[in-house]
KOLDO-391150 format. One record per residue (C-alpha): x, y, z; residue number from 1; chain. Coordinates in nm, 2 decimals, always signed. Layout:
% residues N
{{X Y Z} NUM "A"}
...
% end
This chain:
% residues 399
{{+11.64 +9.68 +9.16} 1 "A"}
{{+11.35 +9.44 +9.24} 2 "A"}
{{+11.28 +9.17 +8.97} 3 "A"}
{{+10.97 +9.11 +8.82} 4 "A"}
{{+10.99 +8.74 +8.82} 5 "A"}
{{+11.06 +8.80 +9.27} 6 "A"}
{{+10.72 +8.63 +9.41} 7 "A"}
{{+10.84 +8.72 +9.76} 8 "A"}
{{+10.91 +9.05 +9.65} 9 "A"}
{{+10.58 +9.06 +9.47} 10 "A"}
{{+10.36 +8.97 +9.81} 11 "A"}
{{+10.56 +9.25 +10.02} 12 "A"}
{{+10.50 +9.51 +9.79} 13 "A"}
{{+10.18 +9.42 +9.74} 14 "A"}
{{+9.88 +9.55 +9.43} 15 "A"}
{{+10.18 +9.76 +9.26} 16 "A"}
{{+10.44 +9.45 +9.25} 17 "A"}
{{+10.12 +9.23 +9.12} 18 "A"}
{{+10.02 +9.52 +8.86} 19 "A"}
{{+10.38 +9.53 +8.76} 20 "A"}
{{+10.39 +9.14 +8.71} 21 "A"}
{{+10.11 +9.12 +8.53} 22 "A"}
{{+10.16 +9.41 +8.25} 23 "A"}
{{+10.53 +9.29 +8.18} 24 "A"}
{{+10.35 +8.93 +8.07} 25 "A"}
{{+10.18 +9.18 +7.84} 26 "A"}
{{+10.42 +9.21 +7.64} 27 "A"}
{{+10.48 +8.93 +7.46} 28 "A"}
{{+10.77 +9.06 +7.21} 29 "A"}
{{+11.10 +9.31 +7.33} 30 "A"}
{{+10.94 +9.26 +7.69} 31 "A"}
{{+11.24 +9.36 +7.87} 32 "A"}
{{+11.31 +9.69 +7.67} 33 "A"}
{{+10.96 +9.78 +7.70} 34 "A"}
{{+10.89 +9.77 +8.05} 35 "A"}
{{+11.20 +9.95 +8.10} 36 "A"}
{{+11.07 +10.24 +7.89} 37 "A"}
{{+10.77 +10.28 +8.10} 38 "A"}
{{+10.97 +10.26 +8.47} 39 "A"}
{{+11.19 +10.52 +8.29} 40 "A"}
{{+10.90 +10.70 +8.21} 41 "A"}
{{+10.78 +10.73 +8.58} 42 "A"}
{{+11.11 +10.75 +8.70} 43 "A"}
{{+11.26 +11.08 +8.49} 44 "A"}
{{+11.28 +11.41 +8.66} 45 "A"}
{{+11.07 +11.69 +8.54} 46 "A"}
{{+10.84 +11.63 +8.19} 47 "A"}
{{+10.88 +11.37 +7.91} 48 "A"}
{{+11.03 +11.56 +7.60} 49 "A"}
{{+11.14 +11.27 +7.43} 50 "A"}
{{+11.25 +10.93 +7.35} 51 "A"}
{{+11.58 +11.00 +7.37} 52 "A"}
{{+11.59 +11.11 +7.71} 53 "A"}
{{+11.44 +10.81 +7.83} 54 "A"}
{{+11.69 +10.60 +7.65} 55 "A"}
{{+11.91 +10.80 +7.88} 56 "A"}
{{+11.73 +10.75 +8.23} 57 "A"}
{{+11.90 +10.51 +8.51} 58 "A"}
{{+11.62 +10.26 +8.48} 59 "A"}
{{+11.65 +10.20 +8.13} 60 "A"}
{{+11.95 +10.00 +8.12} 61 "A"}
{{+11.96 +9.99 +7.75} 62 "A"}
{{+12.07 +10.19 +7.42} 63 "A"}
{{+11.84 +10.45 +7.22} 64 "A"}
{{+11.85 +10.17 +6.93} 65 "A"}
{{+11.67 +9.92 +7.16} 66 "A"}
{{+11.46 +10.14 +7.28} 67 "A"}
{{+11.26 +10.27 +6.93} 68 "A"}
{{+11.31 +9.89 +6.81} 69 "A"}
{{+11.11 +9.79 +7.13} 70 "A"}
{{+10.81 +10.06 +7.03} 71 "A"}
{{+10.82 +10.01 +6.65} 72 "A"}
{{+10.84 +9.63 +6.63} 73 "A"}
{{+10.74 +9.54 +7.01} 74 "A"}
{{+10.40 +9.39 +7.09} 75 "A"}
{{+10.19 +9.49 +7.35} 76 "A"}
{{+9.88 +9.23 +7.40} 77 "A"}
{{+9.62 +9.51 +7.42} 78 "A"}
{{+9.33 +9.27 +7.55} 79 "A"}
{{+9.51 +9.08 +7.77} 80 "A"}
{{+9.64 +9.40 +7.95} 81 "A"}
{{+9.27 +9.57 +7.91} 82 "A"}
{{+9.15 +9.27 +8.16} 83 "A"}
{{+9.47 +9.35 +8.39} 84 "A"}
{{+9.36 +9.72 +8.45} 85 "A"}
{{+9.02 +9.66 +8.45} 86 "A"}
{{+9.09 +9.36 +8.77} 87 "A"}
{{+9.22 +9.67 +8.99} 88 "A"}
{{+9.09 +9.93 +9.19} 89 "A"}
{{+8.77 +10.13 +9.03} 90 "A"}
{{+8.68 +10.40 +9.19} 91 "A"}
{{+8.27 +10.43 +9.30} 92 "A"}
{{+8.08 +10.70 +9.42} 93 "A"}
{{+7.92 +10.70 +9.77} 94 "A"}
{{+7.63 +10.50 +9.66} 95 "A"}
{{+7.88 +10.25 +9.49} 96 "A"}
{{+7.77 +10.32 +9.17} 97 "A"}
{{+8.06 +10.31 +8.88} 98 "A"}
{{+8.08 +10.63 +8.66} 99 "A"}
{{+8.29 +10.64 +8.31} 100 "A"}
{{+8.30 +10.94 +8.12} 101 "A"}
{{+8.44 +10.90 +7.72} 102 "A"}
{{+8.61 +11.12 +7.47} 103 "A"}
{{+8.88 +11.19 +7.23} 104 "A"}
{{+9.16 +11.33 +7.21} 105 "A"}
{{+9.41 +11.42 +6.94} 106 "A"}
{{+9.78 +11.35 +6.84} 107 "A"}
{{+9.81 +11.58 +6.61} 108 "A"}
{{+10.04 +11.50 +6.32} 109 "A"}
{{+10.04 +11.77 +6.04} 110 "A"}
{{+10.35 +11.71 +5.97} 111 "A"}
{{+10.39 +11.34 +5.90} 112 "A"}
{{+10.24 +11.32 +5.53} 113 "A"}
{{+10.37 +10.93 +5.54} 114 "A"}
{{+10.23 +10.82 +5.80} 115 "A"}
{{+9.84 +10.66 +5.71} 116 "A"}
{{+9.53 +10.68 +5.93} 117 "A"}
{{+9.57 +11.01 +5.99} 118 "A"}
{{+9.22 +11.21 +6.03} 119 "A"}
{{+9.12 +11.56 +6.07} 120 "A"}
{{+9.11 +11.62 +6.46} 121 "A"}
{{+8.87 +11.92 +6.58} 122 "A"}
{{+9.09 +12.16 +6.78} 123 "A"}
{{+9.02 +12.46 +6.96} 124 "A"}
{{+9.22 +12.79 +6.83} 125 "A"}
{{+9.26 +13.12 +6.96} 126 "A"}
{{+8.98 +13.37 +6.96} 127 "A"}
{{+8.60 +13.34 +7.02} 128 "A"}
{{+8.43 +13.09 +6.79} 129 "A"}
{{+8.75 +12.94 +6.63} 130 "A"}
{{+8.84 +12.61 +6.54} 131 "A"}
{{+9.09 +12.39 +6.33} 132 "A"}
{{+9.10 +12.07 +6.15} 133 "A"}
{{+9.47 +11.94 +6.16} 134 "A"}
{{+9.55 +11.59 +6.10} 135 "A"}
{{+9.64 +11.34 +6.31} 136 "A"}
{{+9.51 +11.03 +6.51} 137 "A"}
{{+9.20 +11.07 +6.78} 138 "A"}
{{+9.21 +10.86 +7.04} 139 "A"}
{{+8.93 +10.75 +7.20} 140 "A"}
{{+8.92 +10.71 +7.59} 141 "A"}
{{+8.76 +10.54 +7.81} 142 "A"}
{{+8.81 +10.63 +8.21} 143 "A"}
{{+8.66 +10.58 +8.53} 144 "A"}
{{+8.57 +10.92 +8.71} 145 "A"}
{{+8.67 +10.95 +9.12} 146 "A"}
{{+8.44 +11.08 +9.37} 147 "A"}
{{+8.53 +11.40 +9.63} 148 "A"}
{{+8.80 +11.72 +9.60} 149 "A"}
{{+8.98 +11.49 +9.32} 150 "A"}
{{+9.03 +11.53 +8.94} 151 "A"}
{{+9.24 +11.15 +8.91} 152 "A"}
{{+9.11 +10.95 +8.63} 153 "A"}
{{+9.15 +10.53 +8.65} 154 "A"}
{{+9.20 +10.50 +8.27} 155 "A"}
{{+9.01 +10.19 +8.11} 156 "A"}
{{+9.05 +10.17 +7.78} 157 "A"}
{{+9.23 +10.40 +7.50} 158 "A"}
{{+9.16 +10.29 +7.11} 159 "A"}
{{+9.24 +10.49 +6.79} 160 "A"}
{{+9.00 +10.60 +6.57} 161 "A"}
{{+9.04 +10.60 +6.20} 162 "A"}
{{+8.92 +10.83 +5.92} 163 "A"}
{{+8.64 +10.62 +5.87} 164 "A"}
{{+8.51 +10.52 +6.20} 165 "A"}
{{+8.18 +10.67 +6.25} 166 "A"}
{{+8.26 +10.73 +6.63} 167 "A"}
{{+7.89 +10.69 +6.81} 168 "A"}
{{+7.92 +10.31 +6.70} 169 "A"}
{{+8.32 +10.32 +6.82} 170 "A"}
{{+8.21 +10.43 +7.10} 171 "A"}
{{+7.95 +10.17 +7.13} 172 "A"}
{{+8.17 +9.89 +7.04} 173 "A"}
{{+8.52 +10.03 +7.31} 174 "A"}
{{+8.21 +10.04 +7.59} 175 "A"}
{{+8.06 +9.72 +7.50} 176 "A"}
{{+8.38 +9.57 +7.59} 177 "A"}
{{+8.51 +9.81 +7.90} 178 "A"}
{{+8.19 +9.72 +8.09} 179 "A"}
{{+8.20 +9.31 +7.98} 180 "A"}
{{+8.53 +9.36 +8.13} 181 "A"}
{{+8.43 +9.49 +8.48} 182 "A"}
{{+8.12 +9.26 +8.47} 183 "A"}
{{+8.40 +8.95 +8.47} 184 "A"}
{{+8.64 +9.13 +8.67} 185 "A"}
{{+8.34 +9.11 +8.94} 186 "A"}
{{+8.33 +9.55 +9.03} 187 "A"}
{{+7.94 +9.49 +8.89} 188 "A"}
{{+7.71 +9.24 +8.98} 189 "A"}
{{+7.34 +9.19 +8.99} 190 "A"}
{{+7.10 +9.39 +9.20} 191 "A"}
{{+7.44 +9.71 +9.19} 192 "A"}
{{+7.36 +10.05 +9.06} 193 "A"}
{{+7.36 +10.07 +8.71} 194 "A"}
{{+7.68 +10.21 +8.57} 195 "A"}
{{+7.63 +10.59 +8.43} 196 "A"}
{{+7.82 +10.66 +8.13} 197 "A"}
{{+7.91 +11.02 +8.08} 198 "A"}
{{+7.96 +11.19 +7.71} 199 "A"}
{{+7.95 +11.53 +7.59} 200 "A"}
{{+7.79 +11.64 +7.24} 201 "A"}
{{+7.97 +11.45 +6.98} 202 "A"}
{{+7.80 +11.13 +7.09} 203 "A"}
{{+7.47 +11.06 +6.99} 204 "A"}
{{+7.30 +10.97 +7.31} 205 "A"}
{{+7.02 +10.82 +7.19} 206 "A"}
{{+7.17 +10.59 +6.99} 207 "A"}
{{+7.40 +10.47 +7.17} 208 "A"}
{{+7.17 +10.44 +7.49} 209 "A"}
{{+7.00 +10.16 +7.20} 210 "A"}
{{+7.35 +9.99 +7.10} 211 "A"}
{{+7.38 +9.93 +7.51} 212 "A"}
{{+7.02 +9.84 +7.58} 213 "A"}
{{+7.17 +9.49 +7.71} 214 "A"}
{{+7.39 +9.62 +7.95} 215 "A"}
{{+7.34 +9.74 +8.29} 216 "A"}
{{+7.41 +10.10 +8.18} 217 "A"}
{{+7.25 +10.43 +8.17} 218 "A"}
{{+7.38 +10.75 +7.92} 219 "A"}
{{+7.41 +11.10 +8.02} 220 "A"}
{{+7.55 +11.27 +7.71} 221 "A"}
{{+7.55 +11.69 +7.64} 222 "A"}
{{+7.29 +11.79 +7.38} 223 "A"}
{{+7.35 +12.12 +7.11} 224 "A"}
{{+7.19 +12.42 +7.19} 225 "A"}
{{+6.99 +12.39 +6.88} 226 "A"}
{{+6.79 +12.06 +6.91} 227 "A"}
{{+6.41 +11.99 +6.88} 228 "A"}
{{+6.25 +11.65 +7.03} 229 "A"}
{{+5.91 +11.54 +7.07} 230 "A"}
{{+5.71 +11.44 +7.38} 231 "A"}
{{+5.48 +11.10 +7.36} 232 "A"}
{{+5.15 +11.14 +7.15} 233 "A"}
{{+4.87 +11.19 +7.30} 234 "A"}
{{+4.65 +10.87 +7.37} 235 "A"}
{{+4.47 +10.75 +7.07} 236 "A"}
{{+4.04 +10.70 +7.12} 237 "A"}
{{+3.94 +10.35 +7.07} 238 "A"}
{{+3.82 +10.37 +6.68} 239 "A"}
{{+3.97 +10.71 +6.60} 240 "A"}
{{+4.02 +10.63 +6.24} 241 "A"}
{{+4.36 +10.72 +6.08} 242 "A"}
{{+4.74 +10.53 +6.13} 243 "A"}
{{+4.90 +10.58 +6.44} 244 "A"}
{{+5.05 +10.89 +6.57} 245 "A"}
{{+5.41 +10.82 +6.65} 246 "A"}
{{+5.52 +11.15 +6.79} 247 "A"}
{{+5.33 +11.41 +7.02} 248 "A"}
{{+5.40 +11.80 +7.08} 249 "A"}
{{+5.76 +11.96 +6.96} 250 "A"}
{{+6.00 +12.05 +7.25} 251 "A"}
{{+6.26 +12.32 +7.08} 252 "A"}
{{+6.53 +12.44 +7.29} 253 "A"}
{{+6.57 +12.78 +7.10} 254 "A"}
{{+6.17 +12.82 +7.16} 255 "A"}
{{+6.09 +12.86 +7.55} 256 "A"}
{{+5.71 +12.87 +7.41} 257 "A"}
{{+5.73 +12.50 +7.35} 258 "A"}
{{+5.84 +12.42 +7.70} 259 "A"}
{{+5.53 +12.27 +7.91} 260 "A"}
{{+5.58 +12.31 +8.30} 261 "A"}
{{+5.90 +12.11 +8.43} 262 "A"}
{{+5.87 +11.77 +8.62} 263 "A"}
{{+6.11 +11.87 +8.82} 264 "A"}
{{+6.29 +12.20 +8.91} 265 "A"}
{{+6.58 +12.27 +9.19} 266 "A"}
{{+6.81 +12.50 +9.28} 267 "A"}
{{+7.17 +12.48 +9.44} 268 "A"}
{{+7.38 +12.74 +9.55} 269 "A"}
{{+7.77 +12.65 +9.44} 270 "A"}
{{+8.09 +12.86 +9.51} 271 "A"}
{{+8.24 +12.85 +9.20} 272 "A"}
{{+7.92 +12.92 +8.97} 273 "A"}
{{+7.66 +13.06 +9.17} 274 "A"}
{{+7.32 +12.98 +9.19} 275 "A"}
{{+7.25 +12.68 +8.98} 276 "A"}
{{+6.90 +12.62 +8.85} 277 "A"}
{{+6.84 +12.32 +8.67} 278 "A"}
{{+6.52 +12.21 +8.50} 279 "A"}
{{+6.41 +11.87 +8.41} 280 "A"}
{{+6.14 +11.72 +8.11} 281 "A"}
{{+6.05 +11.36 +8.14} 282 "A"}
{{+6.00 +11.12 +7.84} 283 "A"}
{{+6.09 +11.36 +7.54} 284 "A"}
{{+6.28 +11.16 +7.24} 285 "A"}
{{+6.43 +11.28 +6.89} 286 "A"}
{{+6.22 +11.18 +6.58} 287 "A"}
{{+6.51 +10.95 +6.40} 288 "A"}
{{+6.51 +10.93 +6.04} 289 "A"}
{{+6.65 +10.65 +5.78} 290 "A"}
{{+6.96 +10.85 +5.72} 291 "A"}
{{+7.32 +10.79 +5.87} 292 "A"}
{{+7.33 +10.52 +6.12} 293 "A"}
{{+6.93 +10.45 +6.09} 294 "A"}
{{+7.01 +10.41 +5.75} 295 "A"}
{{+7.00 +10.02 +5.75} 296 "A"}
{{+6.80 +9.99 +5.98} 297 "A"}
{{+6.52 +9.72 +5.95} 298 "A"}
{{+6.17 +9.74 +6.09} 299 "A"}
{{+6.06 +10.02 +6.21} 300 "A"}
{{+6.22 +10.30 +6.40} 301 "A"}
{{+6.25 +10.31 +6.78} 302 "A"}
{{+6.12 +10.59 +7.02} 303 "A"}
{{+6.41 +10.64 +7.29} 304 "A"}
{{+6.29 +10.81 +7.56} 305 "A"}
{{+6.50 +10.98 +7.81} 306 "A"}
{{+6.47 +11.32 +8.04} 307 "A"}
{{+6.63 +11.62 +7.89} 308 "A"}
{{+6.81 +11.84 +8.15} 309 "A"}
{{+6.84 +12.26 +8.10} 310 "A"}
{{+7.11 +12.36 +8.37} 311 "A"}
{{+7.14 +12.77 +8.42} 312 "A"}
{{+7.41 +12.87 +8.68} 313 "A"}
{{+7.48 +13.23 +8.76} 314 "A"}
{{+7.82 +13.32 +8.64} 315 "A"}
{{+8.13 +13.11 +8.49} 316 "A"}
{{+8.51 +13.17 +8.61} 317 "A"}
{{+8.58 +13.37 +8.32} 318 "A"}
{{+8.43 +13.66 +8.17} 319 "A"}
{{+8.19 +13.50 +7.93} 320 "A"}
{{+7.83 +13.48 +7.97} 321 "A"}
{{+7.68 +13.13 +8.06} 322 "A"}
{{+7.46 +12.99 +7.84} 323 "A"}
{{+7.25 +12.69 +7.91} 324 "A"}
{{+7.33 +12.35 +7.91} 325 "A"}
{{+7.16 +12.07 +7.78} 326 "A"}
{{+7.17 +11.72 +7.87} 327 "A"}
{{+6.93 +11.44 +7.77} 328 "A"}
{{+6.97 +11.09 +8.04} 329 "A"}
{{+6.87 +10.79 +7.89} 330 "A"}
{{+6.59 +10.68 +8.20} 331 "A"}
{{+6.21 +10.85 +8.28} 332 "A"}
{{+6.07 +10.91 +8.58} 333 "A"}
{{+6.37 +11.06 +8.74} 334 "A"}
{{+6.35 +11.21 +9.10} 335 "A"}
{{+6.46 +11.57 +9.23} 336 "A"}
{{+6.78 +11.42 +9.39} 337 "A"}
{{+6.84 +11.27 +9.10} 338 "A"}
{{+6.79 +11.58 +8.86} 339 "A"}
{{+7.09 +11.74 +9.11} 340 "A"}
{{+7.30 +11.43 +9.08} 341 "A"}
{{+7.30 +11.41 +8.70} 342 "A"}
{{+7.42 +11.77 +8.63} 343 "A"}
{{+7.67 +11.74 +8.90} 344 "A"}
{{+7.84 +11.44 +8.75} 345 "A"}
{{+7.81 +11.55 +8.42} 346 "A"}
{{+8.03 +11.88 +8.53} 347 "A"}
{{+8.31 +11.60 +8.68} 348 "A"}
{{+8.32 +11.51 +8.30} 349 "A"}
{{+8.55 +11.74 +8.25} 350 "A"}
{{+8.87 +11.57 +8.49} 351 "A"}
{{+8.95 +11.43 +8.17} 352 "A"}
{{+9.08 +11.75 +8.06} 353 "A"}
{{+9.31 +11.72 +8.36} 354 "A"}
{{+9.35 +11.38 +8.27} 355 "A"}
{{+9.47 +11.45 +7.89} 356 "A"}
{{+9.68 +11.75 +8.03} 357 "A"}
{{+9.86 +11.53 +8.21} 358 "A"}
{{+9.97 +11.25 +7.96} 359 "A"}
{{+10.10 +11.49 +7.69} 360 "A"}
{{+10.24 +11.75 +7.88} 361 "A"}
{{+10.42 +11.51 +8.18} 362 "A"}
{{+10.42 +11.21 +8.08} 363 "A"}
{{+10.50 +11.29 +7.66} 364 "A"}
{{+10.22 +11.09 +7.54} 365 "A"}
{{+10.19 +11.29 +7.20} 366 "A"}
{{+10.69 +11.40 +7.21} 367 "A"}
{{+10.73 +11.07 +7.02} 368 "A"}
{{+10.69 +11.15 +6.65} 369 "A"}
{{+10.64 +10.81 +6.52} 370 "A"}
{{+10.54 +10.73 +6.15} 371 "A"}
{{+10.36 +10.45 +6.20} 372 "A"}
{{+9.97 +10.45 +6.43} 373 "A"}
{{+10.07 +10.08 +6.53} 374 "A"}
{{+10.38 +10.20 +6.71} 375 "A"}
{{+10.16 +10.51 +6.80} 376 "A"}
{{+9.89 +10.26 +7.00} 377 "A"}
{{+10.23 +10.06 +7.17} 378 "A"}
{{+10.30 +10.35 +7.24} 379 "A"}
{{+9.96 +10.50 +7.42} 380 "A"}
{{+9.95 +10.18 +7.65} 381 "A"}
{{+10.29 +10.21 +7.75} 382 "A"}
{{+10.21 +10.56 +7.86} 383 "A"}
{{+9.89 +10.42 +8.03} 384 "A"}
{{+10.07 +10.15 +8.18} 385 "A"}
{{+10.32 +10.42 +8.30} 386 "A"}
{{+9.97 +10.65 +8.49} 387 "A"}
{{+9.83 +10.35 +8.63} 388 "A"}
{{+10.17 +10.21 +8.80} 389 "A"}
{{+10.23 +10.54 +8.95} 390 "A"}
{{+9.87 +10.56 +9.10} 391 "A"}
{{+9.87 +10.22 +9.25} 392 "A"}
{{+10.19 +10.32 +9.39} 393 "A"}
{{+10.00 +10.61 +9.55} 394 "A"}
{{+9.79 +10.41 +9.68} 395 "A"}
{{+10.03 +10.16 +9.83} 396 "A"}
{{+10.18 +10.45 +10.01} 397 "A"}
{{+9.89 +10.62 +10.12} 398 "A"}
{{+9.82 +10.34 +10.37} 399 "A"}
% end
């Protein structure tokens, strides 16, 4: 077994053996039993189903005891180890643009009427139209989306959300510091493509495109089916007596009658969902009132203009119907190219279903029923730490 404290060891085997180094100084308290519980993690045949097992695994050369005191009363420094994955490898798109994609997903604990933090987390049931609200912790995630015939995710950031988080802000706040930290990490400096950020409908795109206006960032975020925005008022005649008008025609997107001619319209034949039609308005905004997170807002309220997106394809894999989709990019005066580009990336949104499929059902990221949510986060980054060490060991292989 290779030590971690091996600097020879550490140059031959090059970016893993340095990631390896660097997350055990992470951990700061039960180091040792820690970082064994993650190798044993990667190093297990078949699925994680539980602690126990691991306790049992070659690579973990010490008792079941050590191992749950190592998660309940071991320390992980989160920030420090944040900077450590955020030095590596980030994957870029051919124009060498950085795309992250956010959302949540559940650890559902229903059963655990001790344990505190707990929320209701939205989950899909069976049947058309059906849904659930079980308790348990949402995590939010933050990961870096790969370009080409790939659905791998380079995980970022991962922080827990409590019952009283309102999560556009969360949001706000966990990408405020992902992107500080690839700013000082060097993967984005000045005169780059901005960095897209990718959400789907429970963010409020608008508002956060305002809580990032300082950063070199631009939103794409999924709007409901049911929204109505406004275009820019017409302009005002020197004199015209009255108060400013703020807000010009409606744009419903349950009324086609309210739709003016499209900047922009293209079409792209795919394989998997025929031909794809997608339709582009530039400058429309929402018409924000003081309620909710405007509600403390001072001075007066912003217009945030963006281009709102209506993408029709043909068919879906299943059997369903498609309906269209709705985006709204935080940016004006977008091109044709660009138009394509958007709802193309916005569809690679979705790896992180592959991504989330992978930590709970191979590497056990929800087996562990723990009581308390700070073992819970230990947890989470162990199980990070555990994804990210097997893909830079991919990558050390691969050349």
């Amino acid at each position: 077994m290779t030590s971690v404290h091996d600097t020879t060891a550490a140059g031959a085997l090059g970016e893993l053996s340095g990631f390896r180094q660097e997350f055990y100084h992470c951990l700061p308290s039960r180091s040792d039993a820690l970082f064994e519980l993650t190798d044993a993690m990667l190093c297990t045949q078949g699925p994680v189903t539980s602690l126990v097992e691991l306790s049992m695994a070659t690579e973990h050369r010490r008792g079941h005891g050590a191992l749950y005191d190592g998660v309940n009363q071991g320390r992980v420094d989160i920030d420090r180890f944040r900077n450590v994955v955020a030095r590596h490898r980030i994957p870029r798109c051919d124009d060498g643009r950085i795309v992250l994609a956010i959302d949540v997903s559940n650890w559902l604990r229903p059963d655990a009427a001790t344990s505190p933090d707990r929320a209701f987390c939205h989950t899909y049931a069976r049947g058309k139209g059906r849904t659930q609200m079980i308790p348990g912790w949402p995590y939010s995630f933050v990961v870096a989306l790969e370009p080409g015939r790939t659905c791998w995710t380079a995980i970022l950031d991962a922080q827990r959300l409590r019952p009283d988080d309102n999560h556009t802000d969360r949001a706000a706040t966990q990408l405020r510091t992902v992107v500080d930290a690839l700013v000082t990490a060097g993967h984005w400096r000045e005169g780059d493509p901005e960095i897209w950020i990718i959400g789907d409908s429970g963010y409020d795109g608008p508002r956060l495109a305002f809580l990032l206006a300082d950063l070199p960032v631009r939103l794409l975020v999924r709007l409901r089916s049911d929204r109505v925005l406004a275009f820019p008022p017409p302009p005002r005649h020197p004199g015209a007596p009255g108060r400013t008008v703020r807000h010009g025609p409606r744009f419903a997107f349950t009324d086609p009658q309210s739709w003016p001619a499209p900047a922009h319209t293209t079409t792209t034949d795919t394989t998997r969902y025929g031909t794809a039609q997608a339709r582009s308005w530039d400058r429309l905004h929402p018409k924000l009132t003081r309620s909710d997170a405007w509600a403390g807002h001072e001075g007066t309220l912003p217009i945030l203009e963006g281009t709102v997106i209506r993408l029709q394809v043909e068919r879906l894999p299943g059997a369903a119907a498609p309906k269209p989709l709705w985006l709204w990019f935080s940016a004006t005066a977008t091109t044709d190219a660009q138009v394509d580009r958007l709802w193309q990336m916005f569809l690679r949104r979705f790896d992180l279903e592959h991504t989330f499929r992978f930590l709970k059902q191979t590497l056990g990221w929800t087996k562990p029923r723990l009581r308390t949510p700070a073992a819970a986060d230990r947890w989470t980054w162990l199980v990070i730490a555990a994804r990210t060490s097997g893909a830079s060991a991919t990558l050390s292989t691969s050349f």
